[in-house]
N, C-alpha and C positions, 0 to 999 in steps of 0.2 A: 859734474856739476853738483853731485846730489852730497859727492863728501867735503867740498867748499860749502856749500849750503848747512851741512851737519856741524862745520867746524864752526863755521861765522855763529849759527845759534847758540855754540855750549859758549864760544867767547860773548855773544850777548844777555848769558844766564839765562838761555830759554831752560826748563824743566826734565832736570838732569835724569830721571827716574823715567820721563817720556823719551830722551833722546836713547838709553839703555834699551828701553825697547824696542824702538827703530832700530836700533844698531846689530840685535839679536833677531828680529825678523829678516833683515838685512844679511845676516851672516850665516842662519840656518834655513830661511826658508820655511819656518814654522808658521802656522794660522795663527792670525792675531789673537784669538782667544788662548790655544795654547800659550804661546807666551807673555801675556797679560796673567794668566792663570796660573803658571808656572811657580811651582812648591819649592824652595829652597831640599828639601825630602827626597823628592823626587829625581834630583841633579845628582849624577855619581862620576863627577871629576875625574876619578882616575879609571873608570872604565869608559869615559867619555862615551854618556848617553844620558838619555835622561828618558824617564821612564814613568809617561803620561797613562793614568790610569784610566782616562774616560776621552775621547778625542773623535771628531767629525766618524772614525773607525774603527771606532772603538779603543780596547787598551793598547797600546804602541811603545814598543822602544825604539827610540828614535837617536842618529846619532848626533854628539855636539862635537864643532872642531873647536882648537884650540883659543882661538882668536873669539869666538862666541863663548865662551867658557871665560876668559878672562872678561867680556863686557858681565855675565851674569855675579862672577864670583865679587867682582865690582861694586855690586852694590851693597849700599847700606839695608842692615837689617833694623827694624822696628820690635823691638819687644813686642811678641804676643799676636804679631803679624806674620804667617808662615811662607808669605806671597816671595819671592824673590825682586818680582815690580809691586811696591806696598802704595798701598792709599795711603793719602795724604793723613785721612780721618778714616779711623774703624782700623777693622783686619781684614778687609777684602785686597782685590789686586787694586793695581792701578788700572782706568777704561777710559782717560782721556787719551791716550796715544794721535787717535785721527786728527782730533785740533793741534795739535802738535806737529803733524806729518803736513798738515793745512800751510801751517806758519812757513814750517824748516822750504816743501815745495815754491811756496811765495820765492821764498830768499836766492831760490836757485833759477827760479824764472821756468816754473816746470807747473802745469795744470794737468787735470786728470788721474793724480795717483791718490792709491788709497789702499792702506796697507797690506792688502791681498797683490797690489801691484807688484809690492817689493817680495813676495812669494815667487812669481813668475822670474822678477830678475834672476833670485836666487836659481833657478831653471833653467834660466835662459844663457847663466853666465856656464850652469854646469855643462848646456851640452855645447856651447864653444869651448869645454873645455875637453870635448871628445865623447863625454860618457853618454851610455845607452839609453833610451828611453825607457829602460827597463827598472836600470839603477836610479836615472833621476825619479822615476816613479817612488822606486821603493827611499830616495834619501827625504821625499816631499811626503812621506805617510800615504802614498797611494797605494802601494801596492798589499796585501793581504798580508799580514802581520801573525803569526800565534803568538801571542807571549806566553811561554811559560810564567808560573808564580815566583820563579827566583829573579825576572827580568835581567839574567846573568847573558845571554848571549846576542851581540852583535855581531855581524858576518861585517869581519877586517877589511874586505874590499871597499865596502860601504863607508866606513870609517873613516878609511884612506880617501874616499871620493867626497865625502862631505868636507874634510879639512881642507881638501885640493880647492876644494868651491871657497871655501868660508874666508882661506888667505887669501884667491885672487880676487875676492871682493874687498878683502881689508884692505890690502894694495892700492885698489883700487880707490879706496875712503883714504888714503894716504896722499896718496897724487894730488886729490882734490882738495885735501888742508893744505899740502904745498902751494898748491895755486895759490889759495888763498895769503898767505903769508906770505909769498913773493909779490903780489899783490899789496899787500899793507905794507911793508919795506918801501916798494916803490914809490906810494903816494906820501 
């Protein structure tokens, strides 16, 4: 429901820079703050992680699958703006996301979620997808983190377990534009 919902809003020009963020809460499971806060700096694409200096637990490297990586690398940059979700106005991030999550849940016929919701999916989809309570801890920033200063090592298992989650929820966002679109053909 919730990627028919996602689809219907970008095709009715809801706010392309709030649906980016849905879609990266969506697909890492990151806290809304993190990624509203989230440095263009801080993203390292080809070590896929991203590598948050200050977070509910401090400094974290944290891993990004590929499909969350393609909605961040996605977005438009703002001169002068280091945010990868930019405000509209200033150089701060963008922090409308919720009214936007408000709108997209209306359209799918879904009440009660709010963006810490889509954190849990993120969890919820990882441990149907077998992984440990231990790992989805550590892919959700729970679990105790050292970061060295070079923020150079992610543990590959992790890695591998975060893209496993991050493609069966795109899938998942895929199914639900299909609907959609099989839907609009029909009528």
């Amino acid at each position: 429901m919730l990627g028919k919902a996602l689809a219907y809003a970008e095709q009715n020009h809801e706010n392309a820079v709030a649906l980016g963020v849905l879609q990266t809460l969506l697909l890492t499971g990151y806290r809304r703050e993190e990624a509203q806060a989230m440095q263009r700096a801080w993203v390292n694409a080809r070590g896929g992680f991203v590598s948050f200096p200050d977070t509910k637990g401090g400094a974290q490297v944290r891993a990004i699958g590929p499909a969350a990586l393609k909605v961040v690398q996605g977005q438009a940059e703002i001169v002068g703006n280091p945010h990868v979700f930019p405000s509209e106005a200033g150089s701060g991030p963008y922090t409308a996301v919720s009214s936007c999550l408000d709108r997209v849940c209306k359209l799918a016929g879904i009440s009660r979620v709010t963006p810490h919701t889509l954190r849990h999916t993120f969890g919820s989809i990882a441990g149907e997808l077998g992984f440990s309570e231990l790992t989805i801890r550590a892919m959700l920033g729970h679990a105790s983190h050292n970061v060295t200063q070079d923020y150079i090592h992610i543990d590959e298992a992790l890695k591998l377990a975060v893209q496993r989650t991050s493609d069966e929820i795109a899938r998942l966002l895929v199914v639900g534009a299909a609907r959609l679109q099989t839907m609009q053909q029909a009528a």
